[in-house]
Each structure stands twice: as C-alpha cells, then as structure tokens.
N, C-alpha and C positions, 0 to 999 in steps of 0.2 A: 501498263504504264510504268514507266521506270521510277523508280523509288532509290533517296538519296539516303543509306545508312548510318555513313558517316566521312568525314572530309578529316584529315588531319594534317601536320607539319611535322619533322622531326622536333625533337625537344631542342628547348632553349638552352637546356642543362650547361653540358659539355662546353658550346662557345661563352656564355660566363665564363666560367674556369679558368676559358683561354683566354677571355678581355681581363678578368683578375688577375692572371700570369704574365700577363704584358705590362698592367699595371705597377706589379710588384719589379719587373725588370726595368724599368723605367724609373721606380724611385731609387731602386740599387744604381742604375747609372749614373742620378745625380750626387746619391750619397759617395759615392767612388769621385776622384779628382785625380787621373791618371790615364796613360794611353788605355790599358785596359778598360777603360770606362769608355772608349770612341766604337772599341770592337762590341763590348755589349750593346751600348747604344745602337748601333747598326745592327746586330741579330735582334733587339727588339723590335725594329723598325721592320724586318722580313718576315717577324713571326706575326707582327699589328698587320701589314698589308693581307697576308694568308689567314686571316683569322675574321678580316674583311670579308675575301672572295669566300670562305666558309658562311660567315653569317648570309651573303647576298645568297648564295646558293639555295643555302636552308628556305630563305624567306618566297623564293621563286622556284621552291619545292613544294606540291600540295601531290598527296594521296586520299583518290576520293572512292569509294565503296559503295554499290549500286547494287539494287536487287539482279540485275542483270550481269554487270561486269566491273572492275577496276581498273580504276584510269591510274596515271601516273603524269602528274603536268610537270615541266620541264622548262628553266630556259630563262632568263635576261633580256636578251636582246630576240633573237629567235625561240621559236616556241617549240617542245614537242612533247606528243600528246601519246601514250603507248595505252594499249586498253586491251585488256583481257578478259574475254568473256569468261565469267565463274566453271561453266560446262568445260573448258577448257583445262581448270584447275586440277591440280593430281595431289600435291599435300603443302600444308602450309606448317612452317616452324619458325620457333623463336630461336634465336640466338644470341648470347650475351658475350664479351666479353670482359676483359677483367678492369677495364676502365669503366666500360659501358656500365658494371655493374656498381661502378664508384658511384656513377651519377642517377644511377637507378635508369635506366634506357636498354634497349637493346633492340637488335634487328629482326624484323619476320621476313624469311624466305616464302617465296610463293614459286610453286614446282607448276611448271604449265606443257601440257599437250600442244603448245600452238608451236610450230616448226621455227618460225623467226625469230621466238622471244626465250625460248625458255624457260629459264629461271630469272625472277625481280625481287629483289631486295628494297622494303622500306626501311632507311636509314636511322636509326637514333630516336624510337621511337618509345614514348613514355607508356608503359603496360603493354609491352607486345604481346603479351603472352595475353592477353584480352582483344586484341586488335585478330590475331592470327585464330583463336577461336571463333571470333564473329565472322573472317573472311571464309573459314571452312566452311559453318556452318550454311552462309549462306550459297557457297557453293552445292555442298550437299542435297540443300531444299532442292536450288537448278536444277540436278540432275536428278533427284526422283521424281521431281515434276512430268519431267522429259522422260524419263524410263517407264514412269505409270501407263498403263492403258488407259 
C-alpha cells in the first residue's frame, strides 16, 4: 500500500521579497512627480504582473513523496502529473544559490534512470537538504527491498 511521506510547495520566502520590491517601487513612483516616475510606474506594473504568474505557479505547484515514487503536480488551467518511481532514482542533490540562500531555500536535483524524464528539480524549497535526504533514503529502502532475496 502506498504510503504518503510528505507533500510540499516551494517556499513563500523569495515571492514576499518580490511583493515587498513592488511595494517599495510603487511608493518611490508616487513619491517621484516626473516623467521618470510614468517609466517606473510602468516596470512596477511588469514586475507586479510576473510576480503574479510566479506566486499562481508556486501555489499550483505541489511535490508529493511516496513510499513508492514521486509525483510532481503541475498546472492552472491544464494539469500535469510526472511521477518517478524511487527504483528509478540514481542521486538526489541540494542546490543553493546565492539569493536562494538570502531566503534560506534552495533546490533538490533528482537524477532518474527513467529515459523520458531525467533529471526534476523541486524549486525553492525550504530545508532541501532534509527533503533530498528523505527522497534518497527512501529510494535506497526501494531498492534493497527489490535487490533482497
């Protein structure tokens, strides 16, 4: 029977930041009384709509972890659903970079045997380096389950 590990979302961290950063560009707009203030106005207004299609992403992002395998839900309007069985798995890493590590997040790699998929990155994800532990591990159990006589 399939057993559910754990389900996460990438972090909320990083899109703060960016609704903060829109925020602040938006009071500088009004504090400015000049053309330059139409041109900011209008890049706050591209970087509020993309910060939008970020947050909607994130929130109709879910990584779900399974004694068996890992899904990946996907999707808005259309849905897609990618799933790797753990036996499939080859190494799983974290990855930080140097903003990622402003907000305390970072990414886990998962290296896969299955021909179609490859490699899957969970995005922005708070303690990868605890997420990417548990996805080994439970890979690991998988396969010497399966190797045992």
């Amino acid at each position: 029977m399939e057993e559910i590990i754990f389900t996460i979302r990438s972090s909320m961290r990083p899109i703060i930041a960016l609704y903060i950063l829109v925020f602040l560009l938006f009071i500088f707009t009004i504090i400015l009384h000049s053309f330059f203030a139409i041109f900011i106005g209008f890049i706050t207004f591209i970087i509020l709509i993309e910060v939008i299609i970020i947050h909607l992403q994130r929130n109709f992002t879910i990584y779900t972890l399974t004694s068996d395998n890992i899904k990946f839900r996907t999707g808005i309007i259309g849905k897609r659903v990618t799933t790797i069985p753990l036996i499939k798995i080859q190494d799983v890493t974290s990855v930080f970079s140097i903003t990622q590590r402003l907000f305390g997040v970072g990414n886990v790699l998962i290296e896969s045997a299955a021909e179609r998929i490859g490699g899957v990155r969970l995005r922005n994800i708070e303690k990868p380096e605890e997420y990417a532990k548990q996805i080994l591990e439970a890979a690991r159990n998988i396969q010497k389950g399966i190797n045992q006589p």
